[in-house]
C-alpha positions in Angstrom: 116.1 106.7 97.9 113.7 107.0 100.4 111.2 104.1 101.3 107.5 105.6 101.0 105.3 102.3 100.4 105.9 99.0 100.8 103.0 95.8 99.6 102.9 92.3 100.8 103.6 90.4 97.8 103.5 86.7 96.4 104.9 85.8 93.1 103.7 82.2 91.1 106.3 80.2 88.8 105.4 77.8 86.7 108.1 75.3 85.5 107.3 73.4 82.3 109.2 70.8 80.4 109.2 71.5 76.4 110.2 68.7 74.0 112.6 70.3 71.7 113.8 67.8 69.1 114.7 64.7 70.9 115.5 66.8 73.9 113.2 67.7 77.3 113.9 71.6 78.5 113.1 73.1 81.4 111.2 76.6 80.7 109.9 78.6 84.0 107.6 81.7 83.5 106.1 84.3 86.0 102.2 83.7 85.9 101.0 86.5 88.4 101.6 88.3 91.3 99.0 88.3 94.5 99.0 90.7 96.5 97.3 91.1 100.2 98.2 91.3 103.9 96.6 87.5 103.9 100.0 86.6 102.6 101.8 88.1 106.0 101.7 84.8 107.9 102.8 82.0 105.1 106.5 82.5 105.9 108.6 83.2 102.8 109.8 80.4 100.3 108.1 78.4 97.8 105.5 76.4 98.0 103.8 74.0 94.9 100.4 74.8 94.5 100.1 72.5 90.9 101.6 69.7 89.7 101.5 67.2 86.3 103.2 65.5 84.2 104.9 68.4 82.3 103.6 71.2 84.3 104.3 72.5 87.9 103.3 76.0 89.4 104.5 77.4 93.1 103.4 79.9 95.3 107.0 82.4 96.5 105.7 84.2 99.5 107.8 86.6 101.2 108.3 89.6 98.5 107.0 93.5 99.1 106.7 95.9 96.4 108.7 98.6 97.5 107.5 102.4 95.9 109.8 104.8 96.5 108.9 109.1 95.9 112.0 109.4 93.8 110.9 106.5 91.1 106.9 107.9 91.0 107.9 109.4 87.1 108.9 105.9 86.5 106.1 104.3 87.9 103.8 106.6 86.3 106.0 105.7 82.2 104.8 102.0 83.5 101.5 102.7 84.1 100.4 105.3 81.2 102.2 102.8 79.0 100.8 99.8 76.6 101.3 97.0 79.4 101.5 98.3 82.7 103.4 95.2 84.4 105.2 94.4 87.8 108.6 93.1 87.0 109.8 89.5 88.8 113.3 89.4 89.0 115.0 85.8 89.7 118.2 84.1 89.1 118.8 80.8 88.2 120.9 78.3 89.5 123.4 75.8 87.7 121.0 73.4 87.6 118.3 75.2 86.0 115.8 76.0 88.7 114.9 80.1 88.9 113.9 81.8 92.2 112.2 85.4 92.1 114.5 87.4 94.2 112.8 91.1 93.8 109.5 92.8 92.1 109.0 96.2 91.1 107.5 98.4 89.4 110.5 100.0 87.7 111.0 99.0 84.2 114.7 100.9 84.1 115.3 98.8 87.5 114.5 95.3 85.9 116.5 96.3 83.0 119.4 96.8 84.4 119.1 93.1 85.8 118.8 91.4 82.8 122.1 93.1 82.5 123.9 91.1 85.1 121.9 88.1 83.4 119.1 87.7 86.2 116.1 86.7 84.6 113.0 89.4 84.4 109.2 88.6 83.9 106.5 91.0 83.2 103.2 90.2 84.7 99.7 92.0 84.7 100.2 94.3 87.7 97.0 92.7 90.0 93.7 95.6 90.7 94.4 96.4 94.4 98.5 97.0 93.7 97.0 99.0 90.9 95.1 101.3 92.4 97.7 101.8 95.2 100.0 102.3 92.7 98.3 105.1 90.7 97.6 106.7 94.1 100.9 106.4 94.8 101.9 108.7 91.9 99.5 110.9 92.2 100.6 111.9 95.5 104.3 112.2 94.5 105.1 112.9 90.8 105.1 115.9 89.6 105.5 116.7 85.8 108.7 119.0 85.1 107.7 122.0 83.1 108.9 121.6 79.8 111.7 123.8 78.8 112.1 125.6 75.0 115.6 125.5 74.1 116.5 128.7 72.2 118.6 128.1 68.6 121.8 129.7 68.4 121.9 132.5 66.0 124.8 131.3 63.7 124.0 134.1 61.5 126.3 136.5 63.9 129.1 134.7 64.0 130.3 134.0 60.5 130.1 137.6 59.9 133.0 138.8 61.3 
């Protein structure tokens, strides 16, 4: 795979406690990604940006969306489809807490993670990543002609 794009990227969590029964769980859910070259000088980690009683969100900074030429079919599946999303990737630690790891674009990409049980999010994908993105495949997919497959005349061969 070969690197054409990458996007400066930040990804916000937000961790809630839900009552179930008699017992308080932790839930965490990818709100949005912002995008921007503002977010080149914050540093990469986690920082809280909202906090209550049940309810806390934090900024990740750090991340790039990286588009490569030899994914652009998938990219464009993603975006002609019902939900065009960005997939946040994160795995969780014993203790509960997730951290995003990785975002794409790539549905088959973030599905093979939930195979090796990291956790994936789909969020809106933001405008500007968007339209980047749709230029993106415009520039480098190109639609295989679709090819007729010809029966086989089984006719011939059980006269014999």
């Amino acid at each position: 795979m070969s690197l054409a794009e990458r996007h400066t990227i930040a990804v916000i969590m937000q961790r809630s406690q839900v009552q179930q029964g008699q017992w308080s769980v932790t839930s965490w859910r990818a709100v949005s990604v912002v995008a921007g070259e503002h977010l080149v000088g914050k540093g990469a980690g986690q920082k809280p940006i909202y906090e209550n009683d049940s309810d806390a969100q934090f900024l990740w900074t750090g991340f790039s969306l990286e588009l490569y030429r030899d994914q652009a079919e998938d990219y464009w599946y993603n975006l002609t489809g019902d939900s065009p999303s960005l997939f946040v990737i994160c795995h969780e630690s014993p203790e509960g807490d997730l951290t995003p790891f990785r975002v794409t674009a790539d549905q088959d990409s973030a599905s093979g993670c939930l195979e090796s049980d990291d956790q994936v999010f789909a969020v809106p994908i933001p405008p500007e990543i968007y339209q980047r993105l749709e230029q993106f495949v415009v520039a480098h997919y190109v639609p295989r002609e679709p090819k007729k497959r010809r029966r086989k005349n089984w006719s011939q061969e059980t006269e014999g």
